[in-house]
C-alpha positions as CSV (number, residue, x, y, z in Angstrom):
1,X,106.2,14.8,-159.2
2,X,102.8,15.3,-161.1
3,X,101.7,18.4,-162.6
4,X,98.5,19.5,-162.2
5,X,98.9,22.1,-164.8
6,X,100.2,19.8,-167.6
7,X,97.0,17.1,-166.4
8,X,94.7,19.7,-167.4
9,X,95.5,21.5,-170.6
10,X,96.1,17.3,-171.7
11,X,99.9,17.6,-172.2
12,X,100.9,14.4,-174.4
13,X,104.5,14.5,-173.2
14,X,106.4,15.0,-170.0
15,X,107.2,18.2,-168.8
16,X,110.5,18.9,-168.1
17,X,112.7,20.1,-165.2
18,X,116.1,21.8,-165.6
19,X,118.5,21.4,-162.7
20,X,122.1,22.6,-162.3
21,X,124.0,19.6,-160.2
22,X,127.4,18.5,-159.2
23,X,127.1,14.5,-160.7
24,X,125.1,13.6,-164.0
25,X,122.5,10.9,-163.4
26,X,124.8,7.2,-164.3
27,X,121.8,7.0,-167.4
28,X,121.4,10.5,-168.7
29,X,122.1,10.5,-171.8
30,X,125.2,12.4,-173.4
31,X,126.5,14.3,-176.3
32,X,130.0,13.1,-177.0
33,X,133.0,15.3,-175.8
34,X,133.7,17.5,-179.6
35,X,130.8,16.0,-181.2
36,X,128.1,18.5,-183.0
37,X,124.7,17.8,-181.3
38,X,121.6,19.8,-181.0
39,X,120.6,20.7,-177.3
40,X,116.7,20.9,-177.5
41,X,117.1,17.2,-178.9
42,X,117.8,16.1,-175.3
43,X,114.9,18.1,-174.6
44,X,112.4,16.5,-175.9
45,X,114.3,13.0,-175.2
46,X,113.6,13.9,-171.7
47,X,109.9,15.0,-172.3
48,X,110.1,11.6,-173.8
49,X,110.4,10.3,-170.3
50,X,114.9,10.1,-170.5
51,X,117.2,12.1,-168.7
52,X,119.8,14.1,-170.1
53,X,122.8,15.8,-168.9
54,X,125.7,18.1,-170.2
55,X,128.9,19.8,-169.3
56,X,131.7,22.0,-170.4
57,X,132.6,19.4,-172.7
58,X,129.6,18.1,-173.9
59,X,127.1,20.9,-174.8
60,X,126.7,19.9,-178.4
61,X,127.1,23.1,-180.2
62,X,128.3,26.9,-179.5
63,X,124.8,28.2,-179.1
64,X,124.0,25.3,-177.4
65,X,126.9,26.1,-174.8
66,X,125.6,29.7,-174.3
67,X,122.2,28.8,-173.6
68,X,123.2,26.5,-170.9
69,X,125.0,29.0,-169.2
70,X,128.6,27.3,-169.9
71,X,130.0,30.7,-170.5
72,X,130.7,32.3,-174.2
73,X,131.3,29.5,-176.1
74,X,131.0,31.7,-179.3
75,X,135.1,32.7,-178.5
76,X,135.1,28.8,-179.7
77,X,133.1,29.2,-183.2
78,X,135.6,28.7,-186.2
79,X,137.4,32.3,-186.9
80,X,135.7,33.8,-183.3
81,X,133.0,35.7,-182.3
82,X,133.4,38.0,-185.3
83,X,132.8,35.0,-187.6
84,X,129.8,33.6,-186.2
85,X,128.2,37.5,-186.3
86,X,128.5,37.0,-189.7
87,X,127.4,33.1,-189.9
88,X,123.9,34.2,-188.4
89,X,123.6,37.8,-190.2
90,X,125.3,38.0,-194.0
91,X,127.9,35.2,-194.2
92,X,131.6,35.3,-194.1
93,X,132.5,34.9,-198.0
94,X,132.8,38.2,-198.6
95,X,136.5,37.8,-197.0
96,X,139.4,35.5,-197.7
97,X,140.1,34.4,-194.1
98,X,136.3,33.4,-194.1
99,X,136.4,32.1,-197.1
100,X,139.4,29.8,-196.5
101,X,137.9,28.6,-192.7
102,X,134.0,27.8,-194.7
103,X,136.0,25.4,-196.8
104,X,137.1,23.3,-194.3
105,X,133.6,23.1,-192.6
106,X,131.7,20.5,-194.3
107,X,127.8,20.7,-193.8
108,X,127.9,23.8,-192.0
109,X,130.3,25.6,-195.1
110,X,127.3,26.8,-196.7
111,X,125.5,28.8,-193.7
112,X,128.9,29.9,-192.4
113,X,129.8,31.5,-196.2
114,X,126.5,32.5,-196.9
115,X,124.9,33.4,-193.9
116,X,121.8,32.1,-191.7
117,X,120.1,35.7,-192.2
118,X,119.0,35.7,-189.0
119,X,120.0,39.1,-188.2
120,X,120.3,42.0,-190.7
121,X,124.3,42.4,-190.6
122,X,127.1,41.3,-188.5
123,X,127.1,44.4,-186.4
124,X,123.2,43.7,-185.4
125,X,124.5,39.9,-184.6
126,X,126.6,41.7,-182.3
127,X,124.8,43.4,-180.4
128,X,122.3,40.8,-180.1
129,X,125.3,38.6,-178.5
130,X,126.2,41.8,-176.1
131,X,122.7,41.4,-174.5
132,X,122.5,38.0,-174.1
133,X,122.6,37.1,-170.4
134,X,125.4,35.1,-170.9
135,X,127.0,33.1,-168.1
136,X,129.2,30.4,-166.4
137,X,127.1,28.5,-164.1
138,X,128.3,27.6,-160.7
139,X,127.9,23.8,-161.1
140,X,129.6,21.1,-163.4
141,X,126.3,20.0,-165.3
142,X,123.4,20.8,-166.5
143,X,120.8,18.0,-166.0
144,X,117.4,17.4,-167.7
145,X,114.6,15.6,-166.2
146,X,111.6,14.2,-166.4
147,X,109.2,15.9,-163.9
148,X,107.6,12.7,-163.3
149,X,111.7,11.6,-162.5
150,X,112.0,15.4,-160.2
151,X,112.4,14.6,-156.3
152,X,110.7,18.3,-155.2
153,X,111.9,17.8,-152.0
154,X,115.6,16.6,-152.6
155,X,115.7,18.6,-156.0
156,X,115.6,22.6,-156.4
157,X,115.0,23.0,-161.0
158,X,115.8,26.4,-162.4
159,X,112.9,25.9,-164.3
160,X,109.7,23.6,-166.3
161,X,109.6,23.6,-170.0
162,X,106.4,22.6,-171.2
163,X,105.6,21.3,-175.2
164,X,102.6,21.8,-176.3
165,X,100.0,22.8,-179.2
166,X,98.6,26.1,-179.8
167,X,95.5,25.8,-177.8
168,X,97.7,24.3,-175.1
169,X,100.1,27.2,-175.2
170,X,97.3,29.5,-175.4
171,X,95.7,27.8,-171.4
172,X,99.8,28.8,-170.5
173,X,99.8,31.8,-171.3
174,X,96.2,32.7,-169.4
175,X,97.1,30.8,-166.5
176,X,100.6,32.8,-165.8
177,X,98.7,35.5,-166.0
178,X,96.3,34.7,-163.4
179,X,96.8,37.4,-161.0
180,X,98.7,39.2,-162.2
181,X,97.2,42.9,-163.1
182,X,99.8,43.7,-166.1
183,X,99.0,41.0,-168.1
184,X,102.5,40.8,-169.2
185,X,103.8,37.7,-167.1
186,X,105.0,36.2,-171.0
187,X,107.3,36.8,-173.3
188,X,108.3,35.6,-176.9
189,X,112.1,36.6,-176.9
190,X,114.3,36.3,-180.1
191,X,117.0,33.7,-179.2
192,X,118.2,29.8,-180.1
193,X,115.4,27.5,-178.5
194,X,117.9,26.4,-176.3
195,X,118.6,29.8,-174.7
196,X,115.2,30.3,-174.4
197,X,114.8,27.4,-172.1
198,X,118.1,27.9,-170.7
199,X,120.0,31.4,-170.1
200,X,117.0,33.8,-170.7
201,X,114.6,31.5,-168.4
202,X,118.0,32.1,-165.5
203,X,117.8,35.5,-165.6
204,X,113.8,35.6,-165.1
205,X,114.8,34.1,-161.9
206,X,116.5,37.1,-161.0
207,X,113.5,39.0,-161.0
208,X,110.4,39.9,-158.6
209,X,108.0,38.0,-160.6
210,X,109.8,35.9,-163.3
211,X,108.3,35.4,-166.3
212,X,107.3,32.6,-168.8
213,X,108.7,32.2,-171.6
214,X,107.8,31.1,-175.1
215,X,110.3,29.2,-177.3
216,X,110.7,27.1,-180.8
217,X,110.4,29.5,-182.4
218,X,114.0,28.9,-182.8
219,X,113.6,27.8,-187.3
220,X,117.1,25.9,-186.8
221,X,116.2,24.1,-184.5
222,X,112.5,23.5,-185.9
223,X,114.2,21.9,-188.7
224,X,116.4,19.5,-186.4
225,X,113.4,18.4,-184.2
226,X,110.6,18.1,-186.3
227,X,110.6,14.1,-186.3
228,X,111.2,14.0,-182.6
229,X,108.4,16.2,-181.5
230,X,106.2,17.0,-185.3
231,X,105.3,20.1,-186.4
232,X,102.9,21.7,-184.6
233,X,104.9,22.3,-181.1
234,X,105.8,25.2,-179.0
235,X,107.9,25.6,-175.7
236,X,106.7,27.3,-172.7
237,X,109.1,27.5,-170.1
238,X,108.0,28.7,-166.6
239,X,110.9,29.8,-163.9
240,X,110.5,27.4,-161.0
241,X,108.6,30.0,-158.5
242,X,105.9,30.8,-161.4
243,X,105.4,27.2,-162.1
244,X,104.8,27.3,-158.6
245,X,102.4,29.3,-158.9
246,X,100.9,28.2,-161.7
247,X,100.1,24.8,-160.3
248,X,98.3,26.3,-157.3
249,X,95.9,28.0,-159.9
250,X,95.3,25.3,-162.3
251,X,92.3,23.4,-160.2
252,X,90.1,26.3,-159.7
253,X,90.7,28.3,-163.2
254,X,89.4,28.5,-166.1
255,X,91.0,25.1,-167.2
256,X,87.7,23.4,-165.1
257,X,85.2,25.7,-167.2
258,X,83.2,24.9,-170.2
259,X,85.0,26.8,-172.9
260,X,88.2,25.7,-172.1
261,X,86.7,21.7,-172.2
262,X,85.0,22.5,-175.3
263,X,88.0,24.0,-176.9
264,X,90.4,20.8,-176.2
265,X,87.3,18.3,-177.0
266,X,84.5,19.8,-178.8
């Protein structure tokens, strides 16, 4: 399908669908079963115009098993849950059991002993973990897709994840929040990019009037996909029924007015 949304704030990639299905597409591509791979890089593969699927054995990393709602994969981390608290907060050298695990870690021994400071201690890393909406999904994969590639009325996506400039995101944000009197139809939530655009945007569907989404801000997983998509990008994801929404907005809104032209070609 086409989006009239992405036609008119000029979006220079594909958006893309997230779907929860019982068989991967026979071309999607695939993290190997073990192997360390970052999810949002098969996100932008498939805003790229590829699809991309995962499952229980293929989700890349720990985070990256979270966020697609695969359960808590952080049980799995090297030395636990309690270790990785201490991998994104203040590091785990400051014990011998950590100590001993970082060594055998290769490229990751340095943010595992020294700590990704993400979080001020381990016991803030853990209560950010306690409120994830963590989950195991009811369906074998995850599947990303091209909307271009999304079958509306065969297909039923959890949700569109949009990447886009700041003058882009900026049209997103306005145009969820057409009609609505709060003005608070977006959020920025702290979480890995990935759980932005996966567990956090499932639980928005869970509520009256789900809300968008903004994501990359994620500096991990800046780092990993500023070749694939530059610098200068942001998600927006929007939970199925707002896209909906958003797309029967977009050709009589402010994205047909003069500031809005002048703004994306002035």
């Amino acid at each position: 399908m086409k989006t009239l949304t992405g036609e008119a704030i000029g979006l220079g990639t594909q958006a893309v669908a997230l779907l929860w299905a019982d068989a991967a597409p026979a071309d999607a591509l695939r993290f190997k079963p073990g192997r360390w791979g970052c999810v949002a890089s098969l996100f932008a593969a498939a805003a790229k115009g590829r699809l991309a699927a995962f499952d229980r054995e293929t989700y890349g990393c720990w985070g990256g098993g979270v966020g697609l709602g695969f359960g808590d994969c952080y049980r799995t981390f090297p030395g636990g849950s309690e270790c990785f608290c201490r991998f994104l907060s203040d590091g785990n050298d400051s014990s011998e059991a950590g100590r001993a695990i970082g060594q055998q870690l290769g490229p990751l021994a340095d943010d595992f002993l020294h700590g990704e400071k993400y979080r001020a201690d381990a016991g803030d890393a853990a209560r950010f973990l306690e409120a994830l909406p963590m989950r195991d999904i009811p369906a074998r994969y995850v599947v990303l897709k091209p909307l271009d590639r999304l079958d509306p009325e065969q297909e039923l996506p959890n949700s569109i994840t949009f990447f886009v400039d700041p003058d882009q995101l900026s049209a997103l944000v306005v145009l969820a929040n057409y009609g609505d009197p709060t003005g608070e139809s977006v959020i920025i939530p702290f979480a890995a990019a990935c759980q932005v655009m996966g567990i956090l945007a499932y639980r928005e569907l869970e509520r009256e009037r789900p809300r968008g989404l903004v994501g990359m801000t994620d500096l991990s997983a800046r780092r990993n996909l500023r070749g694939a998509l530059g610098p200068g990008l942001l998600s927006f994801t929007a939970p199925w029924p707002l896209f909906q929404r958003m797309e029967r907005n977009a050709g009589n809104s402010f994205l047909q007015r003069e500031t809005w032209r002048a703004l994306r070609h002035g």
